[in-house]
N, C-alpha and C positions, 0 to 999 in steps of 0.2 A: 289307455286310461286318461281321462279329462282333467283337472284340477278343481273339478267341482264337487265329489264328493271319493273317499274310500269306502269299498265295497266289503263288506264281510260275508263271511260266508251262510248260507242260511243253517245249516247244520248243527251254526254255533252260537247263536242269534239264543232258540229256546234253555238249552243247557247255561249260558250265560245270565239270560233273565232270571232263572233258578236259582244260583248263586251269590247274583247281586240282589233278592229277594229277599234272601237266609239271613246276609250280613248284614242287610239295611235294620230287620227286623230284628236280628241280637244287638246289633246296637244299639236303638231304641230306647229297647226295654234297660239297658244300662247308663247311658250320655247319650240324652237327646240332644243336647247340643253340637256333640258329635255326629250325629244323625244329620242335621241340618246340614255341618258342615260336607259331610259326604253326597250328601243329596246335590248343593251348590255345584260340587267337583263333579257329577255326572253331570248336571245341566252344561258345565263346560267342556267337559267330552265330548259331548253329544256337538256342540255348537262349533267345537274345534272342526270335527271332522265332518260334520252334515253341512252346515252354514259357514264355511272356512273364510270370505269375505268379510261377514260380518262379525268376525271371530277376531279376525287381524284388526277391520274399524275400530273394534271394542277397546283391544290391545294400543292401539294408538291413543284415544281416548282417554283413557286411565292413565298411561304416562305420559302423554302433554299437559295432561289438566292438572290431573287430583296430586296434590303434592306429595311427597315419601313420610313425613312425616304421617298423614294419615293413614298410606297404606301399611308404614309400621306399627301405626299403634292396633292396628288390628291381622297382624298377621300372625304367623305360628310362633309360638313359644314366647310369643309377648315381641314377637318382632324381630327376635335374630334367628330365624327360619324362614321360609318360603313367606312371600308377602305377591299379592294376587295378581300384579304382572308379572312376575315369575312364574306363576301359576300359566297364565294364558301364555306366554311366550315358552314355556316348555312343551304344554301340548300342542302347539300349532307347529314348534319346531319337528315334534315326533312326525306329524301327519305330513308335511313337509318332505320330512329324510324317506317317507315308505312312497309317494308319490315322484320324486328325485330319483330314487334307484330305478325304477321301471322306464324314466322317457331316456331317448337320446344323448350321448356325450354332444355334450356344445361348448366347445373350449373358453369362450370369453367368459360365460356364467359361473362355470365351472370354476376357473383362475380365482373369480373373484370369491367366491366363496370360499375355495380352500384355504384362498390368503384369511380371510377374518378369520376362519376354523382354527388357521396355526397360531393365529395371535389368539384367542381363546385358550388354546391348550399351555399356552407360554401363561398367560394369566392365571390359568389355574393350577399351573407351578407353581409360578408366585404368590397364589393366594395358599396355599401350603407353605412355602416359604416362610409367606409372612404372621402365621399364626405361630411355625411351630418356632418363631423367633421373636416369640413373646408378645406379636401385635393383638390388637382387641379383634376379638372372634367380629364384632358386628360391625366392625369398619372395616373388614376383611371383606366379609358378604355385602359392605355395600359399596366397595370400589368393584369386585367382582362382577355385582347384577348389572352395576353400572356398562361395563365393557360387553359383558352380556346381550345386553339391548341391541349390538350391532349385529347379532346371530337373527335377527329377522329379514335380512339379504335374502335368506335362504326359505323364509317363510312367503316373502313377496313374488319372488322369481317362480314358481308353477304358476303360482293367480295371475301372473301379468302373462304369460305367455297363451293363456284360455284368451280369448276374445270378450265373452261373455263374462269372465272372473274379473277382465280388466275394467272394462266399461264398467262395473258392480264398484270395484274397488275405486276408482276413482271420483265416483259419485259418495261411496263415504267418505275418500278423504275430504273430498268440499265439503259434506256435513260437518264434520270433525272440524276442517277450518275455521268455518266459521263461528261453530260452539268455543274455539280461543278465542276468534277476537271479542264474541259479546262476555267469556270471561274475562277479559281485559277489562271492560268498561263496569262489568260489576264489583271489578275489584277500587277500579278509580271513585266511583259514587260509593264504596265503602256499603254493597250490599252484602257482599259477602263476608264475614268477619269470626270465622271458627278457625282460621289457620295460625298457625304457630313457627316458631323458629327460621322467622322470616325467608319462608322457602316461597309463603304467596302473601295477596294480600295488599297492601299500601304502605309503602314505607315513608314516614313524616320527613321532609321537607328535601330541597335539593342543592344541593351544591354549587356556588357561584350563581346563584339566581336569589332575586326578591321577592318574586311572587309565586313560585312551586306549590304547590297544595301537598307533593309526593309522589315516588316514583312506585309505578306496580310492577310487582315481583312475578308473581307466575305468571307463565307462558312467554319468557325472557326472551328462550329460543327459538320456540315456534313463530313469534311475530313477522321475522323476515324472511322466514320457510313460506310460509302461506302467503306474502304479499306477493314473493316472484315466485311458485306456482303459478298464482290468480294470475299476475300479469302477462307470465307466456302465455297462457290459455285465454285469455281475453284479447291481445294483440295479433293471437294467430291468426284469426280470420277463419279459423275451422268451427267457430260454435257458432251456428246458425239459430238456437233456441232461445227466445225472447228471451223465457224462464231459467236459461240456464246464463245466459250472459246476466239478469240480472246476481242472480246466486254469485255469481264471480263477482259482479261489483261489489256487493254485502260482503264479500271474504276479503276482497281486496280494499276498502272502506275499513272497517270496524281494527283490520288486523293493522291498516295502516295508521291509525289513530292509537293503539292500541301499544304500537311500537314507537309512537314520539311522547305518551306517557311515560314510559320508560327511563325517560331522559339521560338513556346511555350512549354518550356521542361516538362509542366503536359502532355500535349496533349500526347507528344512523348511518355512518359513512360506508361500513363494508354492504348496505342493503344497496344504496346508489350505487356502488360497484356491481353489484348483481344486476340491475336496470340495466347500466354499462355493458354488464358481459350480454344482454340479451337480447338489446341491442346492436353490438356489434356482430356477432351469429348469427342474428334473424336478415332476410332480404331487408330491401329499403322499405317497402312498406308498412312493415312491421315494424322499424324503428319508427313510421312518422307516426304508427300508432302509439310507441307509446312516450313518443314526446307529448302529443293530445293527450294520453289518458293521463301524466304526471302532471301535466296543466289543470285540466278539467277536473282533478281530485282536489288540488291546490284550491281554485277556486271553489269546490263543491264544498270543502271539509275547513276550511278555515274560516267561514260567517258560522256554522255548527259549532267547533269547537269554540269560539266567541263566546258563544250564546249560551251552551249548556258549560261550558268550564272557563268561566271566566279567569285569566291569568296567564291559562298553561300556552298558550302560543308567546307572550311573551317570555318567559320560564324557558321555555324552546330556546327561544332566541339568544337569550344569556346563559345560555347552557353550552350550546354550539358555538357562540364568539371566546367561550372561557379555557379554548385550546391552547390560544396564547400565551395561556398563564399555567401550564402545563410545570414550568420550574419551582411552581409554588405549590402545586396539588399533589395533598397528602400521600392522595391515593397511586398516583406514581412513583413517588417516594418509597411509600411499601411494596408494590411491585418490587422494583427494582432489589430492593431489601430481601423479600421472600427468594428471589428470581437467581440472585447470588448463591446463597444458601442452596438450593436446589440444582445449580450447575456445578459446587464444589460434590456435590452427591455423587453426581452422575460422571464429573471426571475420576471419582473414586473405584464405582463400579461401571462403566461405560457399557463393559458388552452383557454381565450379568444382571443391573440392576440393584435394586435392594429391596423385592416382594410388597404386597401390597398393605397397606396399614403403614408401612414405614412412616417415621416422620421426621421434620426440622426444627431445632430447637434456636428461637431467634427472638429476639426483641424490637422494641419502636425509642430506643433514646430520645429523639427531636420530640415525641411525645408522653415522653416519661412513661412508657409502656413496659413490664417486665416480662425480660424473656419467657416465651410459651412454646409446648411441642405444637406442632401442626402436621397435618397429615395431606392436607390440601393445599394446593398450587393454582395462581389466578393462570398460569400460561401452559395451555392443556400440551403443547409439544415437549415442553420441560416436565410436565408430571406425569406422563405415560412415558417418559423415556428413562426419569428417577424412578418408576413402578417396575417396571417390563424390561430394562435394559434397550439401547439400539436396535436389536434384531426384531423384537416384537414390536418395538412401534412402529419403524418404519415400515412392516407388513401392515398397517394398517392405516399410515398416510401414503404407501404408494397406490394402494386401492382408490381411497378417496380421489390424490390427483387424477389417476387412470381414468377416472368415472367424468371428472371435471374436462377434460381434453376429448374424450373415445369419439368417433363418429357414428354417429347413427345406421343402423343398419338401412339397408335397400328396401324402398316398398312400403315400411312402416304409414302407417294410418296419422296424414297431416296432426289431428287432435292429440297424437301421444307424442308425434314426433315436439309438439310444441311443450304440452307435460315435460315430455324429457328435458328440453333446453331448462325449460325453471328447478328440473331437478337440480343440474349441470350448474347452474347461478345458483341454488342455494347450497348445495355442498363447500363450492368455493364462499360464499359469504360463511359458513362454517370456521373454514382453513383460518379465513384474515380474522374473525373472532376469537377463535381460540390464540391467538397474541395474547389478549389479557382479560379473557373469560372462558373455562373453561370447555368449550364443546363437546370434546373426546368423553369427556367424564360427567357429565349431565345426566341423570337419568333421564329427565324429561325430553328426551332432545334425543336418545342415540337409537332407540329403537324408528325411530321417525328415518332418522339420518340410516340407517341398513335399510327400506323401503327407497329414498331415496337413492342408494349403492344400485338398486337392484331394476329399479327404472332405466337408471343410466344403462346398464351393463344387462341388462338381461336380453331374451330373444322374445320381442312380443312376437304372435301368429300373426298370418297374413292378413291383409287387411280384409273386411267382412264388406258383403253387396250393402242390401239395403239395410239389413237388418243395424250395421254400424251408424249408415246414415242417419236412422229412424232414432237410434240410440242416442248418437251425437248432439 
């Protein structure tokens, strides 16, 4: 069996239609709205298991872009039930685990999946835990969905291993890419403006700078995921298709503009570390490529940003020089403040934990701020180790590094073999962000990041004649 579609039996196909006929049509004639909504949930059955590629695109789509806020104010029960990446990432996990049982034992896929699986099951202890020890039911479900999102390792891993599922898949993640970085820029000209509780959107002015207009909030984490993608695949030397090298430049442009709006100077330095890492991995020519393409973007994108934002490359500039003054910034201060507080936690419970919701009760003295509970941590290694205890997190940073180090399997197809390395550079730019932005616990960010798991670590098929060429 292929990884392109599940087969049902014909048998059960009429008897089926029957049934979902009956129920559609009693419930109708009582909550049409319920109707609707049931209607929706078969279109993504259908699309789960028939159209599995464009199933997962979808899924990545939804949680890179559309911020949580939205997806909660329209999910079940007003929001603390299922909310529609949940939705999609449950049934693609389903079609997934029935596709899984039928191929082959292959030990590296396997490890890796069973590692996220045990740290899943550890979370959703904790997420028991920490309701039935009085945490808020909806910050329960949404550090859970959160950790969640890394259960699509196992949704990726059959698509990548199809030939034909891969080259599909990879063509919409560069759709997908790209649709962040042009939401980047609609967030920066302020076309976009329905978002709320600054999860996207523009946020007024910037820190240590004179002329900032504001830093854009959604697609924080995607920005450096898709510039080192685009640059391993652009430097390979494996895409021979005008159309498709310029697609990579557009992803690799928009997403790179997109990430110096931001003007979060982690972000900046651990993306150059991923250049770094992919360079250093890749042959010599590859590095010379992408010393030219960091040049040629430099000069491309800096008379643009001039021109259409005037300010923000100076804003850059006194953004990046205001490291030095690191002993005065607030926002290190709090760090550190939060960062206390959640290692006195976690020497308290080390190997248990304290469930998920838990929180920290601490204040900002130097800014006359009164103590407040928090439930959230800026240093994603310190909050899934205060959530999960030692044992579950580190099931799921030894995966990560595993994925960052593994060698490539023999044979693999030059175009994925170069994919993979950007996987490889973006997991680690993950690693060094999460210092003091949360990555483990993003939603936007972790279902991407188990695709990325699963690049690294999975077993694509052999490589294809021409048909890969023609694709390529």
């Amino acid at each position: 069996m292929t990884a392109a579609a599940v087969r049902i039996p014909d048998r059960f196909v009429a008897p089926a239609g029957c049934v979902a006929a009956a129920v559609f049509g009693a419930v109708v004639a009582f909550q049409p709205f319920a109707a609707l909504a049931l209607l929706g949930l078969a279109g993504l059955v259908a699309l789960a298991f028939l159209r599995p590629v464009a199933h997962l695109t979808l899924t990545l789509a939804i949680t890179v872009i559309v911020p949580y806020g939205i997806q909660n104010q329209y999910g079940l029960a007003g929001g603390s039930g299922l909310i529609l990446s949940d939705v999609l990432i449950l049934l693609a996990l389903l079609r997934s685990l029935m596709i899984l049982a039928r191929q082959p034992f292959q030990p590296r896929r396997m490890l890796a999946m069973a590692a996220v699986g045990a740290m899943l099951a550890i979370a959703a202890l904790q997420a028991v835990r920490g309701w039935s020890s009085g945490g808020d039911l909806g910050q329960v479900g949404y550090e859970f969905r959160v950790l969640f999102g890394w259960a699509a390792v196992a949704i990726a891993v059959p698509l990548l291993a199809d030939r034909a599922s891969r080259e599909r898949l990879l063509k919409g993640m560069l759709g997908v890419g790209i649709a962040v970085g042009i939401y980047g820029l609609l967030q920066y000209f302020e076309l976009l403006t329905f978002f709320a509780e600054g999860q996207a959107g523009l946020r007024e002015g910037v820190r240590f700078t004179s002329s900032g207009k504001g830093q854009i909030q959604g697609g924080l984490f995607a920005f450096p995921v898709c510039v080192l993608l685009g640059f391993a695949a652009l430097t390979s030397g494996a895409v021979r298709s005008r159309a498709a090298q310029i697609a990579l430049l557009v992803l690799v442009g928009t997403n790179a503009i997109g990430l110096l709006l931001t003007y979060e100077r982690t972000f900046w330095l651990a993306t150059f570390l991923g250049l770094g890492f992919i360079a250093v991995r890749a042959g010599f020519a590859q590095r010379l490529r992408v010393v030219i393409l960091v040049l040629g973007l430099v000069l491309v994108l800096a008379p643009v940003l001039s021109t259409v934002a005037p300010g923000a490359l100076s804003a850059a500039s006194e953004r990046l020089l205001s490291l030095n003054q690191y002993g005065n910034d607030d926002s290190v201060r709090y760090r550190l403040q939060e960062g206390r507080h959640v290692i006195d936690k976690i020497e308290a419970r080390p190997l248990a934990g304290w469930g998920l919701a838990d929180q920290i009760f601490y204040g900002l003295p130097w800014l006359q701020s009164p103590p407040t509970a928090q439930s959230f941590a800026h240093n994603g290694y310190l909050w899934l180790t205060w959530k999960l205890g030692i044992p579950g997190a580190m099931l799921l940073f030894a995966v990560i590094g595993w994925a960052v180090v593994a060698r490539p399997p023999p044979g693999i197809d030059p175009l994925y073999r170069a994919v993979r390395l950007g996987a490889q550079a973006a997991l680690l730019v993950m690693m060094v962000i999460s210092i003091t932005f949360p990555s483990f616990s993003a939603l936007n960010i972790t279902a991407a990041g188990g695709v990325l798991l699963a690049i690294c670590l999975g077993m694509p098929g052999p490589r294809g004649g021409r048909g890969a060429t023609r694709a390529r």
